[in-house]
C-alpha positions in Angstrom: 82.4 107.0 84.5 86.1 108.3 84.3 86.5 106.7 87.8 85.3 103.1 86.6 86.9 103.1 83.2 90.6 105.2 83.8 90.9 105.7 87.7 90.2 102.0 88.8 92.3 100.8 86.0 95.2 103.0 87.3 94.3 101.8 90.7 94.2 98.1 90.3 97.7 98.7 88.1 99.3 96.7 91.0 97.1 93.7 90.6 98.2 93.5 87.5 101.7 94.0 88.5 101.7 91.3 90.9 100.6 88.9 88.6 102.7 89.7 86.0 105.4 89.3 88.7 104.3 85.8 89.3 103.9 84.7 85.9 107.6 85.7 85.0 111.1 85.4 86.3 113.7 87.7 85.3 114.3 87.7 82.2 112.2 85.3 81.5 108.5 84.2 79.8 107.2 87.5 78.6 104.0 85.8 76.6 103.0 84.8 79.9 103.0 87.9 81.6 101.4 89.8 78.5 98.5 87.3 78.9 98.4 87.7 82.8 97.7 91.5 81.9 95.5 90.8 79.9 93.3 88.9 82.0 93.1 91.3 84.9 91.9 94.0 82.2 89.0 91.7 81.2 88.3 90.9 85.0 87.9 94.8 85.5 86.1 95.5 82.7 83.3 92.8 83.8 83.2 94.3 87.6 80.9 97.0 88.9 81.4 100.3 90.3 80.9 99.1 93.5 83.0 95.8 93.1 85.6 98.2 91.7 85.9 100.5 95.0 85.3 98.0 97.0 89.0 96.7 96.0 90.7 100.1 97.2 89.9 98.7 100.4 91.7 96.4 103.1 89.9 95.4 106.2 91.1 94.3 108.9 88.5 91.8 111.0 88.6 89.9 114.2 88.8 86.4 115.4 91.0 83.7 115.0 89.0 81.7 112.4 86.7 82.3 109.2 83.4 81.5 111.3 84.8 82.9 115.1 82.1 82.4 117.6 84.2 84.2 120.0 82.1 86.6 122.0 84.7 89.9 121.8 85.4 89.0 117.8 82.0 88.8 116.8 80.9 91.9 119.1 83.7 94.1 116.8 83.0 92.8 113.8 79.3 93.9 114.1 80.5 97.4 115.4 82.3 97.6 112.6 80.9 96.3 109.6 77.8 94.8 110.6 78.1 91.4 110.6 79.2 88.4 112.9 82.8 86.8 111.1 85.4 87.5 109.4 83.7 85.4 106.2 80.9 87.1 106.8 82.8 90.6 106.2 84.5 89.6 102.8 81.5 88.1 101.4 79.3 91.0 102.5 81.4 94.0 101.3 84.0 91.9 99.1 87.4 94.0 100.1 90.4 93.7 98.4 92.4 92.4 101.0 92.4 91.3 104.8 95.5 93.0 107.1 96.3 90.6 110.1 96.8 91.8 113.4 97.9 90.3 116.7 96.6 91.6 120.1 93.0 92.9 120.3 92.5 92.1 116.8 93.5 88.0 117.5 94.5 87.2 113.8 97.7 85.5 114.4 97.9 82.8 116.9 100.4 80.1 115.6 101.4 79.1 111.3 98.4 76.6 111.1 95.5 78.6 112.6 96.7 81.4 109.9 96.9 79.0 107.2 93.4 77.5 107.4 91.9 81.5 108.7 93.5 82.4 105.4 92.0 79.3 103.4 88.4 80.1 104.5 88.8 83.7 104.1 89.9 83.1 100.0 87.0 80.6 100.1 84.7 83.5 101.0 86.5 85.8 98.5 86.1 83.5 95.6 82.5 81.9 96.3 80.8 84.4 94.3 83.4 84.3 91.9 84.9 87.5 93.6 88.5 88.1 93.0 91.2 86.6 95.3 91.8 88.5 98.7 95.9 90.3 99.1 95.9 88.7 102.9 98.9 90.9 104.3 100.7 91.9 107.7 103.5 94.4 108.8 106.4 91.7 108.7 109.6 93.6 108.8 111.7 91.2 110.5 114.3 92.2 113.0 112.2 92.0 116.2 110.8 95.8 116.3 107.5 95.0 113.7 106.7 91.3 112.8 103.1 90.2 113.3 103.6 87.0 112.0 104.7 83.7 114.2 107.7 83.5 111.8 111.1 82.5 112.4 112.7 85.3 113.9 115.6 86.9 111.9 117.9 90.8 111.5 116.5 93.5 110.9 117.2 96.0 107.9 120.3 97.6 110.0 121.4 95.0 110.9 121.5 93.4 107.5 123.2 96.5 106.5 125.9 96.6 108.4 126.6 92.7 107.1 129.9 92.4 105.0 128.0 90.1 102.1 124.0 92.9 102.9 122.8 92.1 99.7 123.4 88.4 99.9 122.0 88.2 103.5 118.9 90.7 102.6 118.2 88.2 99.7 118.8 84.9 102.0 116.3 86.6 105.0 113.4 87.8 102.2 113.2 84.2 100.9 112.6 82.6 104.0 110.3 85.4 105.4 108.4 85.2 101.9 108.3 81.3 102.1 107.3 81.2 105.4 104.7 84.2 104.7 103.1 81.9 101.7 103.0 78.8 104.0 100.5 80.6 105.9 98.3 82.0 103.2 99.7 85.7 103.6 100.2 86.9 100.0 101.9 91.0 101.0 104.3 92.3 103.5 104.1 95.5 104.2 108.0 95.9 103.8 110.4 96.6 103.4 111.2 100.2 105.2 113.0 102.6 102.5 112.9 105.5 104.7 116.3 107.1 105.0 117.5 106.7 109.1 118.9 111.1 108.4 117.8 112.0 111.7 119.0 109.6 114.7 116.7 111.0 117.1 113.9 109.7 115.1 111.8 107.4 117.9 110.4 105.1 115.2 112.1 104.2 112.2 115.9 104.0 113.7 117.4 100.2 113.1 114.1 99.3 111.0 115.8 101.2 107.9 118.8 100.3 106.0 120.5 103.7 106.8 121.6 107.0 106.3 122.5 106.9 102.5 120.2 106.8 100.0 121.6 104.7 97.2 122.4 101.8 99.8 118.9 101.8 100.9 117.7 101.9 97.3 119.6 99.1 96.5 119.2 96.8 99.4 115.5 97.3 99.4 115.6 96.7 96.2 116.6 93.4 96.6 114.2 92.6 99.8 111.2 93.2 96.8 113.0 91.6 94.2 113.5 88.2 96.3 109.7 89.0 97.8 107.8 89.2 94.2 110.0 86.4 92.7 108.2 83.3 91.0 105.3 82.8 92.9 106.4 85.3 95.9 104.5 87.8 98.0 103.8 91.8 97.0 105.8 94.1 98.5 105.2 97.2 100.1 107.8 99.6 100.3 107.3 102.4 103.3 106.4 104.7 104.5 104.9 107.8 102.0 106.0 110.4 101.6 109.0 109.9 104.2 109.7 109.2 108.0 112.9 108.9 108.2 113.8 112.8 109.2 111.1 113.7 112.1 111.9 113.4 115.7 108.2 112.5 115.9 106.4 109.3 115.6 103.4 110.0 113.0 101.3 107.2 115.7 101.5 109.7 118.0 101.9 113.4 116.4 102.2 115.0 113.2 106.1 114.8 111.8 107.0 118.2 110.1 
C-alpha cells in the first residue's frame, strides 16, 4: 500500500537519521552513514504492515523491572495492553520505543535499576529479531522536568544567561547524554525551542532559552548537536507547533 511503501518510509526517516548520526561525526565518514541508510531501508522493506505501525508507537509500561511482579504494575499493564510486564508488552505488540516515567508509572528508581529495566526491555525487543527499542524520558535539566536520577544541572535560561551559553549548553548536553546512555535511555525529549514571548506563560518560562529567536535556534542547536554526537542520544526538539506565547498550560486547557 502507499502507507507501507512511501508513508512508513517517510516515517521511520528518523531511524534512519539517528543512525546515520551515530555512524558519522562531523564532517567525517560519509561511506559509513550511506551504508547505515541503507540498512534501515532493507530492514523496512522486510517488515509488515503491522510491524511497520507498530513503530509509530511509544508505550509507556509500569514497574520497575522487565518481569515486575508488583501487584499495582501488573494490574495496569493488563488494563492497558493486556498483559502482565513490561517484557511482556514489547514482545506482544513490538512498539517502537518505551517512554519512562516516575511516580505512578515507577520506571525510574535509581541509574542501575534503569540500566538492567532497559537491558531486558532491548532483550525483549530484539528476541524475535525485532528492531531495537528508542527507550526515552523528558530530561530537560534545570530542575523543572528531569525524570531521570541524573546529576542535577541549569536549566535552558539559565544557561542562556551564561557569558561562555554555548560552551556551557555543550559541557551540560554531554554529561546529561552520557549519563542518559549509562542507563540504557537512547532519546531525551529536549531540548525546549519554544520562544519564552509571553512571560505570563505558566509553563514554559525558564525551561526555554528566551525571548529571541535566533539565540534559541542557536543554542538548541548545540544541545542536539552535542546529544546526537558519535554514539549520542536522539533528540527531540519541543513543543509543536509552539508554546511559548499562551498564558495557558496545554496540560490543563487549550492555548490559543
Amino acid at each position: 500500500s502507499s502507507f507501507s511503501r512511501r508513508g512508513f518510509l517517510t516515517a521511520a526517516a528518523s531511524i534512519g537519521a539517528a543512525v546515520a548520526v551515530q555512524a558519522t561525526e562531523e564532517g567525517g565518514d560519509a561511506a559509513r552513514a550511506s551504508t547505515a541508510n541503507i540498512d534501515v531501508v532493507r530492514l523496512v522493506q522486510g517488515m509488515s504492515l503491522e510491524d511497520k505501525v507498530a513503530q509509530l508507537f511509544v508505550l509507556a509500561v509500569s514497574g520497575r523491572t522487565a518481569d515486575t511482579a508488583d501487584p499495582a504494575a501488573v494490574t495496569a499493564n493488563r488494563a492497558a495492553y493486556g498483559v502482565a510486564t513490561p517484557a511482556e508488552v514489547v514482545a506482544r505488540h513490538r512498539p517502537g520505543g518505551i517512554i519512562y516515567f516516575a511516580g505512578e508509572k515507577d520506571n525510574l528508581v535509581d541509574p542501575r535499576q534503569i540500566a538492567r529495566l532497559s537491558g531486558d526491555l532491548q532483550r525483549a525487543s530484539q528476541g524475535a529479531g525485532r528492531i531495537p527499542l528508542l527507550v526515552s524520558t523528558d530530561q530537560e535539566q534545570g530542575g523543572y522536568v528531569v525524570r531521570a536520577p541524573c546529576t542535577l544541572l541549569p536549566g535552558q535560561m539559565g544557561l542562556a544567561s551564561s557569558p561562555s551559553s554555548s560552551a556551557d549548553v555543550r559541557a551540560v548536553a554531554t554529561i546529561t547524554r552520557d549519563e542518559l546512555l549509562a542507563m540504557g535511555i537512547n532519546q531525551a525529549f529536549a531540548p525546549v525551542v519554544d520562544v519564552a514571548s509571553n512571560p505570563a506563560n505558566p509553563i514554559i518560562h525558564v525551561r526555554s532559552f528566551g525571548d529571541d529567536p535566533d539565540r534559541v535556534a542557536l543554542l538548541a542547536q548545540s544541545q542536539i548537536g552535542t546529544f546526537q554526537k558519535r554514539q549520542g542520544i536522539v533528540a527531540a526538539a519541543k513543543h509543536f507547533p509552539g508554546h511559548g506565547a499562551t498564558d495557558t498550560d496545554s496540560h490543563t486547557g487549550l492555548p490559543v
